[in-house]
RODOSE-380946 format. One record per residue (C-alpha): residue in three letters; y, z, x. Coordinates in steps of 0.5 Angstrom, whole numbers, plus 500, padded with zeros to 3 digits. Layout:
N
ALAYZX ...
***
This chain:
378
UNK469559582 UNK476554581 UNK475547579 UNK478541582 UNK481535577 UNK478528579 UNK484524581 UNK485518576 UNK488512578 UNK494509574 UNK489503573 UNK484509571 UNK489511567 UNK490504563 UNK483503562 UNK482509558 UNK483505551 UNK484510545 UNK487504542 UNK494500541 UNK500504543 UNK504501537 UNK498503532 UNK497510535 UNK505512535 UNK505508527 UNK501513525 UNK503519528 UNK509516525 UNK505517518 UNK503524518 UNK509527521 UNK513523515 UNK508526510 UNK508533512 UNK516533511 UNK519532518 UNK523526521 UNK520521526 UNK525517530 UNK525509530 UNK526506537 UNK530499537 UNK534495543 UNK540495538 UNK539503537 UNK535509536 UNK535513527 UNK532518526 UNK527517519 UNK527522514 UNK523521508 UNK525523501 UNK519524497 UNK517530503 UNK523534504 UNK526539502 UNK533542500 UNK533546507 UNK529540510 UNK535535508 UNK540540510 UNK537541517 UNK537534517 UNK545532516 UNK547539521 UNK542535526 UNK546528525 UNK552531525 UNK552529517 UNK551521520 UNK546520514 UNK545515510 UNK540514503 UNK536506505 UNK535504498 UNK530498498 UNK531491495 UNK528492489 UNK532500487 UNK539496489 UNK537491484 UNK536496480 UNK542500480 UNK546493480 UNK547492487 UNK547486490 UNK544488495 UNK539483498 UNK537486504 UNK538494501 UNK543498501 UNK545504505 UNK548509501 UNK552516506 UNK548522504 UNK555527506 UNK558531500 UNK551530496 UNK546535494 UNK538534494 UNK538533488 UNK543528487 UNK541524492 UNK533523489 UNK537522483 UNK540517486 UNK533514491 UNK529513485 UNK530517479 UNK532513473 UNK539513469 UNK543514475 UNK549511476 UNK551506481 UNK554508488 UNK561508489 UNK560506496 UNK555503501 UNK553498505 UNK548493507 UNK542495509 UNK539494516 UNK534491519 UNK531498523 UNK532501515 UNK527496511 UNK523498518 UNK523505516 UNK522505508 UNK515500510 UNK513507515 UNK514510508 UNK511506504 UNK505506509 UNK505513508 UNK503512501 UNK510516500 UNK516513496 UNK520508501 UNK527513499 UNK529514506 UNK534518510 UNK536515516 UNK541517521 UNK544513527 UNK543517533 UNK544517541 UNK537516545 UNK534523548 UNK538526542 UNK535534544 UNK535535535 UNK530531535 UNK527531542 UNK521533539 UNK520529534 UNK515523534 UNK518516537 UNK516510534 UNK518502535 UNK521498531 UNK516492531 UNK510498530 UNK509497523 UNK507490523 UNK504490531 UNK498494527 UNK498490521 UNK496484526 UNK492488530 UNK489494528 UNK488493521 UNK484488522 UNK480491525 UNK473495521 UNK466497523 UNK460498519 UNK458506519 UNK454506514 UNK450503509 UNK444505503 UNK442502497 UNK445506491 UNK442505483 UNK448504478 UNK447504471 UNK449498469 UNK448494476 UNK441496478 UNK440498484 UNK445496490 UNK447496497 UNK453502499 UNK457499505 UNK462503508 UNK467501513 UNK472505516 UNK478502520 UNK484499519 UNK492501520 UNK491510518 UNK483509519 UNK482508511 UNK474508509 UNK473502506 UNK467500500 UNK463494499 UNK458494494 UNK452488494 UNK450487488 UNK442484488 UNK440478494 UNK446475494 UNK445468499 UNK448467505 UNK447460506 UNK452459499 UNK459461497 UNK458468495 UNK461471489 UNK466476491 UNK471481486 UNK476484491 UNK478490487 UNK484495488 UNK482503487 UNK485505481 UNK482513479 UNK484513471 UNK482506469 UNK475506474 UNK475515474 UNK477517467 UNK477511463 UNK485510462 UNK487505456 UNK494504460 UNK490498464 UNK484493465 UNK481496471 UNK476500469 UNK474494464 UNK475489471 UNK471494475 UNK464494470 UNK465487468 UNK465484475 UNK459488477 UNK456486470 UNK458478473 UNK455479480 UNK448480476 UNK449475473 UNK450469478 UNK445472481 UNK449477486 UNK454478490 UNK459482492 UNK464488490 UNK469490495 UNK473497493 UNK479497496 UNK483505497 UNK490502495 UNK491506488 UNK497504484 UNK498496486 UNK498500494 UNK504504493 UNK498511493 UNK496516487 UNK503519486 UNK508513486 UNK503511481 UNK504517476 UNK511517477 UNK511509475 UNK507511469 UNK512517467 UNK518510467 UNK513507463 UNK512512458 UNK520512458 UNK519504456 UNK519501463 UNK514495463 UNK510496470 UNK515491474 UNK521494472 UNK518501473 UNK516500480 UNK522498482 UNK525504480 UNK522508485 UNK523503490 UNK518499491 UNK516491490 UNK512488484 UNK505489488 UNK505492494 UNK497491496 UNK495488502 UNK488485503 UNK487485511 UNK481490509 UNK478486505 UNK478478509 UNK475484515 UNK469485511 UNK467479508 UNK467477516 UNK463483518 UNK458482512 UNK458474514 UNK461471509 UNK465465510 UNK466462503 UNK467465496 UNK466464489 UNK472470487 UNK473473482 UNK479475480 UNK485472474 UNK490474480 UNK492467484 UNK495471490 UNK488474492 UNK485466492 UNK492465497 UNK492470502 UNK484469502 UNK484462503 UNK490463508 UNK487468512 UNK480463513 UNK476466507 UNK475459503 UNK475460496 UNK472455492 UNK470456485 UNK475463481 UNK471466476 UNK476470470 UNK474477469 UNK477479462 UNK477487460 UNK478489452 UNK485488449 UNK488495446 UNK494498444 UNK495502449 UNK495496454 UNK497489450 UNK504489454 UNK501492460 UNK496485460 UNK503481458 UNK506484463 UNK501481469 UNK502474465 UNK510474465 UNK511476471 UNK506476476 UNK503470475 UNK496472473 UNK492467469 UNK490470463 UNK490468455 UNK492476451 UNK492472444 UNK485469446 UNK482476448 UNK485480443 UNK481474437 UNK475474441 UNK475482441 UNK477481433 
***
């Protein structure tokens, strides 16, 4: 027996709501980026098509210049342009033709790598495609290459729009619901509510832990707290993490309960393997700005759209944070979470990670005394 189709309406047709279309194609953009194939960035100005260096291959990369006739160019950001000497305020756009793979990596993010003879300013569609490949946790070292609207090369890969990226910010990354909640005994906490929510930009389950009965009618007390595997998993000595982690925790007891959110941006939102590769620059004599930098990436890339959502969904208007870190009480305060008290929160001093506390000090302005913690452990 044949079975007819429903005819659906145009109307119809809108009214089928799976989600923003900016944020569906910014995604899609994602996971074809981190399985090593272009995606083609779609602006007024210009169609380029995208290729991320941290994913392809030697064979990818020279499909990719035979598809641009060789068009290619190497976007470097800001901060790796910096690095190289350039004065390159906008990035830099280096042609790719005449360079092997391994060349042009050394040249993306590689460490003692010679400045480039020739290159241009970087555009705005390119800063545009190294923010797709940072959302992609992937190194923001991108090929891009000029290319005619319907170019049948790359006819199949996917279309993204050049504002798509920060429409998703704006939007659906404010966006979590609550799918689960039960309460978790920790060793050092007693026991404590797990709340997980999911959502966001590339739909990211998120954690929040409510430790004892806090009061909603007051200030909460809140620690917003970025995921860090080898302080908080393994107990690194190169960082404070796990030691912020378990003395926040220890905190919200104390003030009677509050509340811990876990964010999943691992490596200060550059993801796990940027990380290693940014602890291997360190191991060389790079502090953690300077190595960053040398991948490409800006002194904190985190974002904390996800951590103002849930402190909406859980209902809660005003904290008490603790942080030793003044752009979280900025972005919270800017964002409508009123901040009215900051609580440090200290970990052990070792020599392992002296320099890496001095660091946050010196240069991204977090509010700590190391030689005061280094006599108070004494």
């Amino acid at each position: 027996m044949a079975f007819e189709k429903s005819p659906v309406s145009a109307e119809g047709v809108e009214n089928l709501v799976f989600g923003a279309p900016g944020t569906l194609r910014a995604e899609r953009a994602v996971a074809e980026l981190r399985a090593g194939r272009p995606v083609v960035l779609h602006s007024e100005k210009g169609d380029v098509a995208v290729l991320a260096l941290d994913t392809a291959t030697p064979a990818i990369y020279e499909a990719f210049m035979a598809a641009s006739a060789d068009r290619g160019m190497l976007y470097l950001t800001p901060p790796r342009a910096k690095v190289l000497g350039l004065d390159a305020p906008s990035g830099a756009l280096v042609p790719a033709a005449g360079l092997d793979y391994h060349s042009l990596c050394q040249l993306g993010y590689m460490r003692s790598s010679a400045a480039p003879m020739k290159w241009s300013a970087g555009t705005p569609l390119a800063a545009q495609s190294a923010l797709l490949a940072r959302v992609a946790l992937l190194l923001p070292a991108i090929l891009v290459a000029d290319i005619q609207p319907d170019e049948p090369l790359f006819s199949a890969c996917i279309v993204v729009m050049a504002d798509d990226v920060e429409e998703s910010y704006r939007g659906a990354a404010q966006q979590f619901q609550e799918v689960a909640r039960t309460p978790v005994p920790l060793k050092n906490a007693g026991t404590c509510e797990f709340v997980i929510f999911r959502g966001g930009f590339a739909q990211r389950d998120q954690l929040a832990i409510i430790v004892g009965k806090p009061d909603f009618n007051q200030p909460v007390p809140v620690r917003v707290h970025s995921s860090c595997i080898t302080g908080d998993l393994f107990g690194s000595l190169k960082c404070d993490c796990g030691d912020q982690l378990n003395s926040g925790l220890q905190i919200l007891g104390e003030l009677g309960g509050g509340i811990l959110l876990y964010l999943d941006q691992e490596g200060r939102g550059t993801g796990l393997a940027s990380k290693m590769r940014a602890y291997g620059l360190q191991h060389q004599g790079l502090d953690t700005v300077d190595a960053d930098a040398h991948l490409g990436f800006g002194g904190d890339e985190r974002r904390y759209e996800a951590a103002v959502a849930m402190l909406r969904g859980l209902g809660v208007h005003s904290v008490e944070l603790l942080t030793n870190n003044p752009a979280k009480i900025a972005y919270l305060s800017a964002s409508g979470i009123e901040v009215l008290a900051r609580v440090p929160v200290e970990g052990s001093v070792t020599t392992e990670n002296e320099n890496y506390l001095r660091t946050k000090v010196a240069r991204s302005g977090h509010i700590m005394d190391v030689d005061t913690m280094i006599e108070r452990n004494s």
